[in-house]
C-alpha positions, 0 to 999 in steps of 0.5 A: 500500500505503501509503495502505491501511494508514491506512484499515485502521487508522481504520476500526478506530479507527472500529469501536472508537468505533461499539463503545464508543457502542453499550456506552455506549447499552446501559448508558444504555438500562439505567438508563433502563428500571430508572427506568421500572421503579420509577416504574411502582411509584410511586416518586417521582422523587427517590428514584430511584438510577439518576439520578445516573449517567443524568445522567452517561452522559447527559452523556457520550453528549450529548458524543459526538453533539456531537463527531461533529455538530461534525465533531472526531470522526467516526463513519463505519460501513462495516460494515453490521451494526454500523451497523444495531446502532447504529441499533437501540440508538439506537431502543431509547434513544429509546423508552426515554427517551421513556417515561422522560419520560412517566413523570417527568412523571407522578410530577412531578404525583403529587408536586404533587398529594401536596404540595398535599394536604398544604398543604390539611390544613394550611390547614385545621387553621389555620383550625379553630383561628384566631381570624381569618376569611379577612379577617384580622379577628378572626371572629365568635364562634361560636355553640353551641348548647345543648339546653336546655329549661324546662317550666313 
């Protein structure tokens, strides 16, 4: 009887980290669709709000898996339809998380290809009003032409 009254009760302490795992990765899976959601609208990724705390519950999601594959924590589900919660919330982080990366790569580049459009207009606007030629040597003087013309 006694031997049963431990089980009992860390299989509930169990129940009650697999539980508050599963929160956790709903909360994370959360934010990580909502920064989905506004990178497919365009927004670059620094002006995202959700990316403080996914870092944050990223963190503290990473921890747990160390925890448990480190062996100081231990995530033992005996009930199946938790278990089978937990893998379905863990594939719906993943999926989440892979768009995630698609889509920052995504914005990454977008930002790269706005930064250097503008540094182009700004090498361009230099050169138009420069007096040195690519060659850092005072360029030629340019020549105009003017209609004129003499009839005799």
């Amino acid at each position: 009887m006694k031997q049963a009254e431990p089980t009992r009760t860390s299989a509930a302490g169990g129940d009650i980290r697999i539980k508050s795992l599963i929160a956790l990765i709903d909360v994370l899976t959360t934010l990580v669709a909502e920064e989905n959601a506004e990178l497919a609208k365009g927004l670059p990724a620094s002006r995202l709000k959700q990316v403080d705390e996914k870092n944050r519950l990223a963190e503290l999601f990473e921890r747990t898996v160390a925890e448990c594959a480190g062996g100081s924590t231990s995530l033992h589900v005996r009930d199946m339809i938790l278990r089978e919660q937990l893998m379905e919330r863990i594939l719906k982080l993943r999926a989440a998380m892979d768009e995630n990366l698609v889509r920052l790569r995504a914005a990454i580049e977008a930002s790269n290809r706005r930064i250097e459009a503008v540094m182009q207009a700004i090498r361009e606007q230099i050169a138009a009003v420069s007096p040195y030629g690519a060659s850092g040597h005072v360029a030629a003087a340019r020549t105009v032409s003017s209609g004129t013309s003499r009839r005799a």
